[in-house]
N, C-alpha and C positions, 0 to 999 in steps of 0.2 A: 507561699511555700518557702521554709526555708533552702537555701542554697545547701549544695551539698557539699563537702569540704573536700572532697579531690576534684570539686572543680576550682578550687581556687589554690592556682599553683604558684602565689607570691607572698612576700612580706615586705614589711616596710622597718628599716629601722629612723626614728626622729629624733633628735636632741635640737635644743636653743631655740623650741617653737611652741608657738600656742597654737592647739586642734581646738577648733568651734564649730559649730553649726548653722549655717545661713538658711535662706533662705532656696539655696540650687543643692547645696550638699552639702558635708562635712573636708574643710579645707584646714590646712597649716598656715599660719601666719607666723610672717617675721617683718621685724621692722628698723627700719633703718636709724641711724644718727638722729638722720634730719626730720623722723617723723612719721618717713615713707612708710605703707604697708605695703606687704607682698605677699598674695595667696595663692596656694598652690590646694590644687582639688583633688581631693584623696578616690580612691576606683575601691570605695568602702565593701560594693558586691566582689569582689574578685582578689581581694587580700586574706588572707588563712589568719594572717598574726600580726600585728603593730607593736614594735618592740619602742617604748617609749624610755630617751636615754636620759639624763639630767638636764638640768635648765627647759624641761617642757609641763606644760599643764594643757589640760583638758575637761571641756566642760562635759558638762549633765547630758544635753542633747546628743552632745557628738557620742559618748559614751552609748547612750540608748539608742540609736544607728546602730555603733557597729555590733549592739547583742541583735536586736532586730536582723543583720544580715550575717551571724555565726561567726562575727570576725573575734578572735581573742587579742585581749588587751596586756601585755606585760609588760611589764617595770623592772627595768635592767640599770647595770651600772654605765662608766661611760666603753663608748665605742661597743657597746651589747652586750659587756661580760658581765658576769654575774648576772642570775634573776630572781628578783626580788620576789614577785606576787602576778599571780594573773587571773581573769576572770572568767568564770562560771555560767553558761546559760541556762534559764530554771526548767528552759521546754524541751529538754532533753530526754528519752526514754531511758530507762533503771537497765535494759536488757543485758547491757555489753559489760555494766559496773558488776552485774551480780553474776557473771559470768567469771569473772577477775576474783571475784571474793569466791569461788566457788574454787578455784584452782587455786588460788595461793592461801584458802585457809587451811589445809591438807598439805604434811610436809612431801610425800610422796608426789603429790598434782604436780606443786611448785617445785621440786626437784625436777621433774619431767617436761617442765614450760623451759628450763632456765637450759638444761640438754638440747630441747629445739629451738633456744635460740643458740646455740653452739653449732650446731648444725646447719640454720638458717645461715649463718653468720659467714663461715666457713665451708657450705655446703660438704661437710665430711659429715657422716654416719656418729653416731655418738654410743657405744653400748649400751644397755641399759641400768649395767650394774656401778658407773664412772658415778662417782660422787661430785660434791659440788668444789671440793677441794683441787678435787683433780681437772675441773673444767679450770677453774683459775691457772694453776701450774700451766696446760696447754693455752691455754688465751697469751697467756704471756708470753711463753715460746713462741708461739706467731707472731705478736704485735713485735717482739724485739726483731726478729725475723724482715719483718716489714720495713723496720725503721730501720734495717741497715741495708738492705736492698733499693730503699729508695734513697740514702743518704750517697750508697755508689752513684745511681746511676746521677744524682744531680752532684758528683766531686764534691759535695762539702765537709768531709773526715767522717766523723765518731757525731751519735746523736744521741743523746739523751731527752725523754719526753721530761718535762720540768715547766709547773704552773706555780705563779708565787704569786699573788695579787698584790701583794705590798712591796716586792720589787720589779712591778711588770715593765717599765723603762728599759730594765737592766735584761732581759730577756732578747735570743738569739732573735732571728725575724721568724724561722720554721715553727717554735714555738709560739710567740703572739701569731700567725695567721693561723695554727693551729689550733687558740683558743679564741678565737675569734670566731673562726667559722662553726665550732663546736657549739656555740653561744646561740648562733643562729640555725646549729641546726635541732640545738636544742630547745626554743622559741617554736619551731615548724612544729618537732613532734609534739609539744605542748600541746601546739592548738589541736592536731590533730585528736590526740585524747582527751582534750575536755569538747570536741565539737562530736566524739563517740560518746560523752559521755562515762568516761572511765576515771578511776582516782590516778593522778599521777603520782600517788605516795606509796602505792601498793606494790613494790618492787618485788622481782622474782629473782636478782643476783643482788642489787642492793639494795638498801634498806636505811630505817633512820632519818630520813628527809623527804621534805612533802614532793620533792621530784626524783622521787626513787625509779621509781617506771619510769618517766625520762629518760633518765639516763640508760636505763635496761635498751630500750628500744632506739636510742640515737644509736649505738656501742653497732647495731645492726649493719648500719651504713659507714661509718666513719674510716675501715678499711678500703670501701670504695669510693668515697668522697670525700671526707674533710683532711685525709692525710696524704694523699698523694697531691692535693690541690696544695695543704698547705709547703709541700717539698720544692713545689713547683715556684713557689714564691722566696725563695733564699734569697734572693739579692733586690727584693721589693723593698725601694726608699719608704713606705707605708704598707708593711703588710696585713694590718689591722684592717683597714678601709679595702687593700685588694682582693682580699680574705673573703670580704663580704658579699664585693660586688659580684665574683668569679662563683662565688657559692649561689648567688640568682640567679644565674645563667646556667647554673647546671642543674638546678630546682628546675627549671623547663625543661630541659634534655631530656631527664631522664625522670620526669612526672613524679616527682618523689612522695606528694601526697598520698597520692591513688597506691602506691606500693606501701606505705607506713598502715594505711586504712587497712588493707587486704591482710599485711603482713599480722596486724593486731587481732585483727580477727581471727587470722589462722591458728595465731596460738592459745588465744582464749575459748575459742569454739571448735575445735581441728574436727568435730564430727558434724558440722551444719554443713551440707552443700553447696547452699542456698543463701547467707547470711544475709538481714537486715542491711536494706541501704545506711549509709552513715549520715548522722544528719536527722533521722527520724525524730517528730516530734510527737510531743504524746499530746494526745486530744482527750483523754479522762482518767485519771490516776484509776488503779485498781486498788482491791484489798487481796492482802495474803491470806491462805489457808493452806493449810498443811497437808490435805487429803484431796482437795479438789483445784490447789492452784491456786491459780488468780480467782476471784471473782468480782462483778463491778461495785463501783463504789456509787455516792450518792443516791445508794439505796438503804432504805429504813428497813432493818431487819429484826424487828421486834417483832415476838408470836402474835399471831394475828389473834383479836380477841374472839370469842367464843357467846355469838348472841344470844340475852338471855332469853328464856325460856323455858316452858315445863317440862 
């Protein structure tokens, strides 16, 4: 049985190692000047996401581990920014994707998902008739709201949010641990959507990028977690690395998986009471039909012949 992904409340991020496959498990290897090897043993069932940084490779085996126990694989820049590419596992059920395509190919649906998460977000009431214009206008007001409220209480002045990738050295520290931990938290909700099985390009506020929905659904959390964490870090000699670490520790607290899972599903299904565990795997593709549903596959559905006779 596949594990189920809010039971796995970690990530791992790696750089300057090689992941292989032994004969006990899938380990990191690094090695020394002199020759030395050093392996460390990856907890493959209980990891959501392995954010793999530069200077690392990974074999075949290890790779087909971590699909075999639903762990998603991404490929980040260094220290976890940016993501490059992450993987797909094929035994996943259509339920939750075609749930997603069902709301966001309807502008009205997808007006009405991106309102609940405004709401989710913010727990305020959203009208019905507030456009998607006017949801940005208000996000803004808050998020500036936030960022000068938290900039009091830690006395560092005036703060401006500002990501530049080509001069990230040059960047305040509340900024780098701010994009740091967004990196990672953006890795988490990854996994969690491609282990429901949902496209992460199918965005409901943004759009244009294969991790459109990523970001929809990080944007959820990042008031309660990645921005007061990263305020908290102003005077961190490394706030890159504390960013990171301080952001695993609060992935346990406050079980963040198990809340992205439910949270997805609420907005994609807000009428099931009952939703599909996450994780579910399919055991026989079905065929579409437009009157009767589903019905199963690797069935021969040719008219049955008519024996002859007089």
């Amino acid at each position: 049985m596949l594990p189920r992904v809010g039971d796995s409340l970690s990530f791992l991020y790696a750089d300057i190692v090689r992941i292989v496959q032994d004969d006990t498990g899938v380990c990191a290897e690094t090695t020394s000047d002199d020759g030395d090897i050093t392996r460390v043993y990856l907890p493959t069932a209980s990891l959501s996401c392995v954010l793999l940084g530069p200077g690392t490779s990974i074999t075949q085996p290890a790779l087909a581990t971590f699909a075999r126990h639903g762990t998603t694989v991404v490929c980040t820049g260094s220290g976890g920014v940016r993501c490059y590419s992450g993987t797909v596992s094929p035994s996943l059920t259509t339920r939750w994707l075609e749930h997603q395509v069902h709301q966001w190919s309807d502008p009205d649906r997808r007006l009405a998902v991106a309102r609940q998460m405004y709401t989710s977000r913010f727990q305020i009431a959203v009208p019905a008739t507030t456009t998607l214009d006017q949801l940005r206008g208000m996000e803004g007001q808050r998020m500036k709201a936030l960022y000068k409220l938290l900039a009091q209480q830690h006395r560092i002045g005036r703060f401006r949010r500002a990501y530049d990738p080509d001069s990230w050295d040059s960047q305040d520290p509340v900024n780098l641990a701010l994009s740091s931990a967004s990196t990672c938290l953006y890795g988490i909700v990854h996994a969690a959507l491609v282990a429901l099985g949902c496209s992460p390009a199918l965005g409901f506020v943004h759009q244009g990028t294969q991790l459109a929905f990523v970001y929809d659904v990080a944007d959820l959390y990042k008031a309660e977690l990645t921005v007061p964490l990263a305020f908290s870090l102003h005077d961190s000699p490394n706030p890159e690395a504390a960013a990171r670490r301080s952001f695993r520790t609060q992935l346990r607290l406050y079980r963040l998986l198990p809340r992205i899972v439910a949270d997805v599903q609420a907005l994609l299904a807000p009428g099931e009471a009952e939703p599909i565990a996450d994780g579910h795997a399919v055991d026989m593709v079905d065929l579409w039909d437009p009157e009767a549903g589903s019905v199963p596959a690797g069935v021969n559905y040719a008219p049955q012949e008519t024996p002859d006779g007089p």
